[in-house]
C-alpha positions, 0 to 999 in steps of 0.5 A, a space after each residue: 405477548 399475554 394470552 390473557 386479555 385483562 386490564 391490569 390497572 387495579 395493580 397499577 399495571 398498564 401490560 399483563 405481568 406474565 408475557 409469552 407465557 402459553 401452557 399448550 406451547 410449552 406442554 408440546 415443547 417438553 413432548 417434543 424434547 422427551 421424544 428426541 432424547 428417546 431417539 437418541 437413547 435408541 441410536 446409542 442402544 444399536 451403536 454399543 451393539 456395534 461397539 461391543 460386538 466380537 469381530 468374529 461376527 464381522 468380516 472385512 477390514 473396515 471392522 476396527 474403523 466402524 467400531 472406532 466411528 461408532 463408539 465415538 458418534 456413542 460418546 457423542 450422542 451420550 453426551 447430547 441425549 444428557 441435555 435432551 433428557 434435561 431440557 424435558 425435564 426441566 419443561 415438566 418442572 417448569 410447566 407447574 411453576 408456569 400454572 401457578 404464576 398464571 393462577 397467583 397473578 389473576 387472583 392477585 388481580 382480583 384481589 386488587 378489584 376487591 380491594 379498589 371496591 371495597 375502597 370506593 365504599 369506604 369512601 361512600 360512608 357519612 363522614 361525622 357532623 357536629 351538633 349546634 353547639 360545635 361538639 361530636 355526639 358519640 354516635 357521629 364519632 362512630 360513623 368517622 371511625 368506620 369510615 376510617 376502619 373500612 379505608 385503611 381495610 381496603 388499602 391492607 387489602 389492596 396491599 396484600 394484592 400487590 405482594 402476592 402478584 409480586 411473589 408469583 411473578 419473583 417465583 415464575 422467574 426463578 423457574 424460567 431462570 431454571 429452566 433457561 440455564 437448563 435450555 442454553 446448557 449453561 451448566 455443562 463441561 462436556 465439549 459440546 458448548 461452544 467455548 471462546 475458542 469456537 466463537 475465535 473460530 467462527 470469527 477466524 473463519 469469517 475473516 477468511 472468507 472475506 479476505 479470500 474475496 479481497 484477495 481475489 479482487 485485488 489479483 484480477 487488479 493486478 492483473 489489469 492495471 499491473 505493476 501498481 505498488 499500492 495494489 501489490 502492498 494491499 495484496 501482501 497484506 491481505 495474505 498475511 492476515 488470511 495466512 494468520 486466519 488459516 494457520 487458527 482454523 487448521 490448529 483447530 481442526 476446522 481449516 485445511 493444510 492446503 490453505 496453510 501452505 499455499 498462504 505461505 508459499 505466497 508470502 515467501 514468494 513476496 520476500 523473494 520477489 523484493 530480493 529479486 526486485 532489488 537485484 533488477 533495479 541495480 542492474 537497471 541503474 548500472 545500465 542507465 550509468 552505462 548508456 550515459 558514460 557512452 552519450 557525451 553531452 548528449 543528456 542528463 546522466 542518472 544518480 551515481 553517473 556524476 555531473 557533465 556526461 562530458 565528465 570522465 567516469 572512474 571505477 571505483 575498484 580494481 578490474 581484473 582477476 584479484 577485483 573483489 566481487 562483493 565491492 560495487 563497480 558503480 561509477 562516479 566523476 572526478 570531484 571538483 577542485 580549485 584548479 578546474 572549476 570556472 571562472 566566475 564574472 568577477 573574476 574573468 573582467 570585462 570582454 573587450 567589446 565592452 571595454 576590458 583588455 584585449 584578448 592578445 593570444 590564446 595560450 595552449 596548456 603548455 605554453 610559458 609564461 607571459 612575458 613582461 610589458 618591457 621584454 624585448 626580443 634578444 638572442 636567446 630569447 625575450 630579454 627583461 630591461 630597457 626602455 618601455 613599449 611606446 605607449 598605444 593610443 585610445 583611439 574612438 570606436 570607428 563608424 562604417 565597415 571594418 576595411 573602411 576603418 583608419 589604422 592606428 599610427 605606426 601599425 600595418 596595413 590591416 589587409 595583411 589580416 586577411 581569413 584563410 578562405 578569402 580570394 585573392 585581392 582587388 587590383 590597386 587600381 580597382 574602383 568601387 562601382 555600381 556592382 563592385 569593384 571596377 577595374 580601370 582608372 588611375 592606380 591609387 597611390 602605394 601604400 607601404 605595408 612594413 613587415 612586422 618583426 619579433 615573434 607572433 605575440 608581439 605583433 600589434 592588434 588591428 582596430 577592433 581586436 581579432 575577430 572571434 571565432 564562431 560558436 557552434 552549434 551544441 549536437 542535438 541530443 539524442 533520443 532516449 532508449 529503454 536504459 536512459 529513458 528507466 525510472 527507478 519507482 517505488 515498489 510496495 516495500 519501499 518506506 522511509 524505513 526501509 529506503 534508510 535501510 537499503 541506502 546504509 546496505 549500499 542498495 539503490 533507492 527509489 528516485 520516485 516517491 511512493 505515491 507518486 510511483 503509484 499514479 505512473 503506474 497507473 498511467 503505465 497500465 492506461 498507456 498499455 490499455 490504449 493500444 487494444 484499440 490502436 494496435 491489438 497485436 501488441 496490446 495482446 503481446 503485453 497482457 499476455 505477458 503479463 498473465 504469464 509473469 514474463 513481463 517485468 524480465 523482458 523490461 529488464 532485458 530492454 534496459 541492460 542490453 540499452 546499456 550495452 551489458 548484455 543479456 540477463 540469465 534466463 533464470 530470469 524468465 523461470 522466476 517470473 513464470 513462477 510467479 506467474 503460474 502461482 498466482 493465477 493457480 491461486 486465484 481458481 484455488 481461492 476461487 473453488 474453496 469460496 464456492 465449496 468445490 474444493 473441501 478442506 484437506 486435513 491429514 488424520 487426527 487422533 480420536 481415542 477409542 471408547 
């Protein structure tokens, strides 16, 4: 902003040249400057007594200390008093500079006014006329010429104008370069100039602040909605890059050792923690393969227990004292082979309801042979040759209840095929009546029923076939416990990279996807929040147990001693306390360093003495 209010406009000019230009506020300057700098030259006079005086006339330990604070709070002050002398003297040398800018700038307006003036007359001047006779008198190409003269006069005039507000303003702006480089010490190699390594610095340590804060958010997180693999990877994230922010500002001196450790203590105990996750799913999985080998038919069997649960499981290596321990004892049903498998429709035929042969004996594993059709009974046995068995007529489907239908010619009396828990037959004289059977009235005619002779599989069938047997109904299944009812969901390490990794090392691989883990997580984490209002003690049990890092062991434990294989270490319980006390110590210490309770701890660096 112009202290001078003047129109500018003769030089083409719309604002004052010279802009922020006051002398009065750059006089106070340099007077303030020069005093600081006398200050400073003071300070270092009493701190070189300090520094050269004899410990003979100081008394104490704390003499060698003070002489080493002294003499390097002198090499600094020296240092500074150095720019402070300058930056004065540059002000007295700019302020003249300032004066004459100032003064050439106004007489090279007031130039231009002249020069605008004088143009104005020239152009008022009679221009020449011509006689009747169409020619110029002398006197008249006179006037034209001094018109032309005093023209051209005013333009040279106004042009020199403009050259010397061009050649005030180019040297006033040498002098603010001058006295600017002296201002931002752009001139010095003496430490005290921020280099690119402080300006690293003081972005690291913003970038620590921030992520200390995200930091903070993402713990309270886990602690209310635990267990969520995206909130735990973004927390593992967030320390690797305040660890990395850290590790910047203590090599320069300007974080804390504490900062550094404990950032690396947190990025261990994560690796550890995935160790330790990874060990906890195979036992999971081992107990889940445990509890469906012992639930036939009674649900689905997990990957790695094989198909059916009715399908026999076979260990993989040798039990006993000469097992190797390295060699997984998983589990895995026998493959499927051509003798086993099903038949499939095609093959089986028609049933003899609808129209297929008829189903004459069902033969145990360790039965013979089928005979042939012309086989006979004989002494030692069924004899092969001889006449054919006579030939069985196709008789129609019969109508009305089974002991109402005729028999086939030449066959027994079907009352022969009589169910084990029927009762005792009606008389031959009984008559059906309104209630049953009535007994009295003539007897029915006798009817001859032969004996059948061979063995048992050579008897002829009654009409309809035999009676099937009654299919029962399959067990209901049984409820799911904490080993059947275990998912193995993502954890924050598990990528398709390293799922691939895992699964060539022989680890169990997640059967949930990563996103997909992360919405039952949460769902998880809304189910435990939904019993605060429906049952407080237990909601209270979990969150405490979860703040105490007991949680994930104790889910543990439900799942193996569900399988049947015991109880886990106790170890277990000390890893997650661990990790339970070490998060929530982390978070007030995150805490007391953002709100400058806690100041940096950084051993003793060595400071050469003057």
């Amino acid at each position: 902003m112009s202290i001078r209010k003047l129109d500018w406009s003769p030089l083409d000019l719309v604002v004052d040249p010279v802009v922020h230009a006051d002398p009065d506020v750059v006089s106070k300057a340099q007077q303030r400057y020069a005093h600081i700098a006398q200050i400073i030259d003071d300070a270092n006079a009493n701190l070189a007594k300090i520094v050269e005086t004899n410990s003979e006339s100081l008394a104490g330990k704390y003499v060698q200390g003070l002489k080493h604070d002294a003499g390097s709070l002198k090499d600094s002050l020296s240092k500074a008093v150095v720019r402070y002398h300058d930056v004065a003297n540059e002000i007295a040398k700019y302020e003249p500079d300032l004066a004459s800018g100032l003064s050439e700038t106004a007489g090279a307006l007031q130039d231009a006014e002249a020069a605008r003036a004088d143009r104005t007359k020239a152009q008022a001047m009679p221009d020449p006329q011509k006689s009747q006779d169409g020619t110029t008198s002398p006197e008249e190409k006179q006037k034209g010429a001094d018109k032309d003269k005093a023209t051209s006069d005013a333009d040279a005039k106004m042009a020199a104008a403009k050259q010397r507000l061009n050649t005030a303003v180019d040297a006033l702006a040498r002098a603010g370069k001058r006295f600017g480089d002296a201002v931002n010490s752009k001139k010095y190699n003496d430490g005290l100039t921020d280099s690119h390594k402080d300006k690293l610095d003081a972005v690291m340590a913003q970038i620590s602040k921030i992520f200390a804060i995200v930091g903070m958010v993402l713990a309270v997180l886990a602690i209310l909605i635990p267990g969520v693999d995206v909130l735990v990877l973004a927390g593992v994230a967030v320390s690797a890059v305040s660890l990395a922010a850290s590790v910047v500002l203590y090599k320069d001196g300007k974080g804390s050792i504490v900062d550094v450790v404990l950032g690396a203590v947190g990025l261990g105990l994560a690796g550890l923690g995935s160790v330790a996750s990874l060990m906890g799913k195979g036992m999971s999985n081992a107990a889940k393969i445990s509890a469906f080998s012992k639930m036939k038919g009674k649900g689905k069997a997990p990957v790695g227990a094989g198909g059916d649960d009715d399908i026999e499981m076979v260990p993989l290596k040798p039990m006993g004292k000469e097992a190797d321990p390295n060699t997984p004892n998983f589990s895995r049903p026998l493959p499927p082979s051509e003798s086993n498998r099903p038949l499939t429709p095609s093959e089986a035929g028609p049933s003899p309801s609808d129209g297929g042969p008829p189903y004459h004996a069902i033969s145990p594993p360790d039965a013979a042979p089928p005979r042939p059709l012309n086989a006979t009974p004989g002494p030692s046995g069924l004899q092969h040759g001889g006449s054919p068995p006579p030939e069985i007529p196709v008789l129609p489907k019969p109508s009305g209840p089974p002991d109402s239908w005729p028999l086939p010619p030449g066959s027994p009396a079907s009352h022969a095929m009589v169910p084990p828990d029927a009762g005792p037959p009606p008389p031959v004289n009984a008559t059906p009546g309104p209630s049953g059977l009535q007994h009295g009235g003539s007897p029915p005619p006798e009817i001859p029923v032969p004996k059948p002779s061979g063995p048992p599989d050579s008897w002829p069938l009654p009409p309809g076939g035999l009676p099937k047997a009654p299919v029962p109904n399959p067990p209901a299944p049984a409820a799911p416990n904490a080993a059947t009812a275990w998912q193995n969901q993502s954890e924050w390490f598990n990528n398709p990279a390293t799922n691939w990794v895992l699964g060539k090392a022989g680890a169990v691989t997640p059967d949930v996807g990563f996103w997909p883990s992360a919405v039952a997580q949460v769902k998880g984490a809304g189910s435990m929040w939904g019993t605060l209002a429906t049952d407080p003690a237990k909601f209270g049990k979990d969150f405490a147990s979860i703040i105490a890092g007991v949680k994930g062991p104790q889910d543990l434990s439900a799942v193996v001693k569900a399988g049947g294989m015991g109880s886990i270490s106790p170890l277990w319980y000390v890893w997650g306390g661990l990790n339970g006390a070490f998060g929530m110590g982390g978070l007030i210490y995150t805490g007391g360093r953002l709100q400058g309770w806690i100041p940096d701890a950084n051993p003793p660096r060595h400071h050469p003495s003057s």
